[in-house]
LUMDREN-566583 format. One record per residue (C-alpha): x, y, z; residue in one letter. Coordinates in steps of 0.2 Angstrom, whole numbers, plus 5000, padded with zeros to 4 digits. Layout:
! LUMDREN-566583
XYZa
...
This chain:
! LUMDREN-566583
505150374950x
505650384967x
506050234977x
505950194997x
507150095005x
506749975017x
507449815025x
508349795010x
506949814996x
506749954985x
504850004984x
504150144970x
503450264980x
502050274969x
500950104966x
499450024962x
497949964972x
496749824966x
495449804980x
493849764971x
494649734955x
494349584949x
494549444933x
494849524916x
494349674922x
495749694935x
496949594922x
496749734908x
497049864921x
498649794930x
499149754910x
498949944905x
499749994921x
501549904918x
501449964900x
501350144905x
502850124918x
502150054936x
503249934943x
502149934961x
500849824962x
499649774978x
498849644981x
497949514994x
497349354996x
495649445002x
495549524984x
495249374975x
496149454960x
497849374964x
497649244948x
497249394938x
498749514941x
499749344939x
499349284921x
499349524919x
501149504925x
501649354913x
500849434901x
501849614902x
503549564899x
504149674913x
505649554921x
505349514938x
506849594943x
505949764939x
504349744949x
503949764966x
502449614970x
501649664990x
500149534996x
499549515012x
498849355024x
496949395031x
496749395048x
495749225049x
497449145044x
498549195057x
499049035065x
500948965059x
500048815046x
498748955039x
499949065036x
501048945025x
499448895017x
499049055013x
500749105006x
500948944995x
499148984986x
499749174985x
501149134976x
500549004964x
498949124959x
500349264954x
501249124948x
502749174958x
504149104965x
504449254977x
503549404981x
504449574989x
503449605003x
502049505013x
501049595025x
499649555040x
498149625034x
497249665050x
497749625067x
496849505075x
496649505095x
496549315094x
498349315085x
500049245094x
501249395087x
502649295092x
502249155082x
501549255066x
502949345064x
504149195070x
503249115054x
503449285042x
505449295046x
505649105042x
504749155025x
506049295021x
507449175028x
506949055013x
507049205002x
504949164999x
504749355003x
506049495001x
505049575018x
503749575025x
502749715036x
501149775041x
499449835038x
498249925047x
499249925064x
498950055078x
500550115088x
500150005101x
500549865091x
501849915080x
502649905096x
502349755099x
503149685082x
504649795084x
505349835100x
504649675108x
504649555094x
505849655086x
505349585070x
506149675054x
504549775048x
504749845031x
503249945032x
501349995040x
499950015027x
498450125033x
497250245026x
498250405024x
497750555013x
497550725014x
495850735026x
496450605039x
497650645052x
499050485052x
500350605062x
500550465077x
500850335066x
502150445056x
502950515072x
503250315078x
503850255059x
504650385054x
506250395068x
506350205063x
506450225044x
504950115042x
503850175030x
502150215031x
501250135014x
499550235011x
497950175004x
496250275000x
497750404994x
496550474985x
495050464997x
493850364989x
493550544975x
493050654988x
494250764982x
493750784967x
492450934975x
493550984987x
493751184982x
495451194992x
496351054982x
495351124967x
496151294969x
497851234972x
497651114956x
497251254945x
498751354949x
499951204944x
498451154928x
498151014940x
496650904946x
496250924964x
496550734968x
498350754958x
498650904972x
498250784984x
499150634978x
500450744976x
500550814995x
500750625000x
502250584989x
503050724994x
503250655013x
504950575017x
504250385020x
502650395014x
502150294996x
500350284988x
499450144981x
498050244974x
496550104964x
496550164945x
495750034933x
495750164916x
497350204910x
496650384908x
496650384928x
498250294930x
499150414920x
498450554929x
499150474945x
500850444937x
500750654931x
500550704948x
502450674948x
502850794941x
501650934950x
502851044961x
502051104978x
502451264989x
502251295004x
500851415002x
500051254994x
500451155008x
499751265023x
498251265015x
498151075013x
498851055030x
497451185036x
495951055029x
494950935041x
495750785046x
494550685052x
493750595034x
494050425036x
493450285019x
493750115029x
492850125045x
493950025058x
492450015071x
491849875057x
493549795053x
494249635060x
495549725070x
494249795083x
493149615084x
């Protein structure tokens, strides 16, 4: 599988996402996902699923040196001392004693960036995080982070697939080798009766939603971290790999809307 590399960590491009998954449900499907070959997991302290993919990842006998472990701190824990907090319970649920990137999970206007991020690069310094990053930032305040912070952001996770324009956030992150870390990949199934993608699919004797996974992992700087809790839909997601796309193929997916968003950020903490 192809790798990303970014502020010294090597991230598989293709991961997997756990929001909503939770207890032995969201055990037995990070357990099935390391035993067919992912060494990406996702995570967040919002979850409430951290304990699970913990005792999953004890009880996989991948070494740690093999896995990439990403969390993230909520956005009512931005001050300096809930920030450590948050960290410290993160790692003991994923009973951890590191993890390879920690991330903001939503911006919040009531944050001091120059102190969550002062508080983020001690973490690294301690070698507590391998990075640390990003989610759900705008331009405006990627910015912010890097050229007035400059704080070392490994990546920016946002909704990205194949029916919503992200071309702003790649033309600023991608000049800065900062990769762009996309969830809802896989748009939440609408693909699934999308009759482009469906077409395209059927030429390579391929789902639509493996088309369009595929289209996203092909982009420099850009890694998936589609949700897939049945191992018959994880190793669909892991075949799309091997799909190769032309550019016939992708004209026709650059020619869909672009405009479908899955998380509505009018109702996310970021805009409060």
């Amino acid at each position: 599988m192809d790798h990303l590399k970014t502020q010294g960590i090597s991230t598989p491009k293709l991961g997997l996402g756990t929001f909503r998954m939770q207890g032995d449900a969201c055990r037995a499907a990070v357990e099935s996902a390391l035993s067919i070959g992912y060494r990406h997991i996702d995570t967040a302290e919002m979850y409430a699923n951290e304990e699970a993919i913990g005792a999953a990842i004890a009880a996989s006998g991948v070494s740690r040196g093999e896995l990439h472990v990403t969390t993230k701190v909520w956005h009512e824990n931005l001050s300096s001392d809930a920030i450590r907090r948050a960290f410290e319970a993160s790692l003991r649920k994923l009973r951890l004693d590191h993890v390879d990137l920690y991330l903001v999970h939503w911006p919040s206007k009531a944050a001091n960036w120059g102190a969550v991020f002062e508080t983020l690069m001690t973490l690294k310094e301690e070698g507590r995080t391998r990075a640390i990053g990003v989610a759900n930032f705008t331009t405006a305040l990627l910015k912010v982070a890097v050229e007035e912070i400059k704080a070392p952001i490994a990546c920016n996770q946002v909704e990205y697939h194949a029916m919503l324009d992200q071309s702003k956030v790649l033309a600023y992150l991608q000049p800065r080798s900062i990769p762009l870390v996309a969830y809802c990949p896989l748009a939440q199934g609408r693909f699934a009766s999308d009759p482009v993608l469906a077409d395209i699919g059927a030429r390579h004797n391929a789902t639509a939603a493996q088309v369009a996974l595929k289209w996203l992992l092909d982009q420099d700087g850009v890694a998936a971290i589609p949700k897939a809790s049945r191992r018959e839909s994880q190793q669909a997601n892991l075949d799309a790999l091997k799909i190769t796309l032309d550019d016939a193929d992708r004209e026709k997916i650059a020619a869909l809307a672009k405009d479908r968003r899955c998380v509505n950020p009018g109702f996310a903490p970021a805009w409060d």
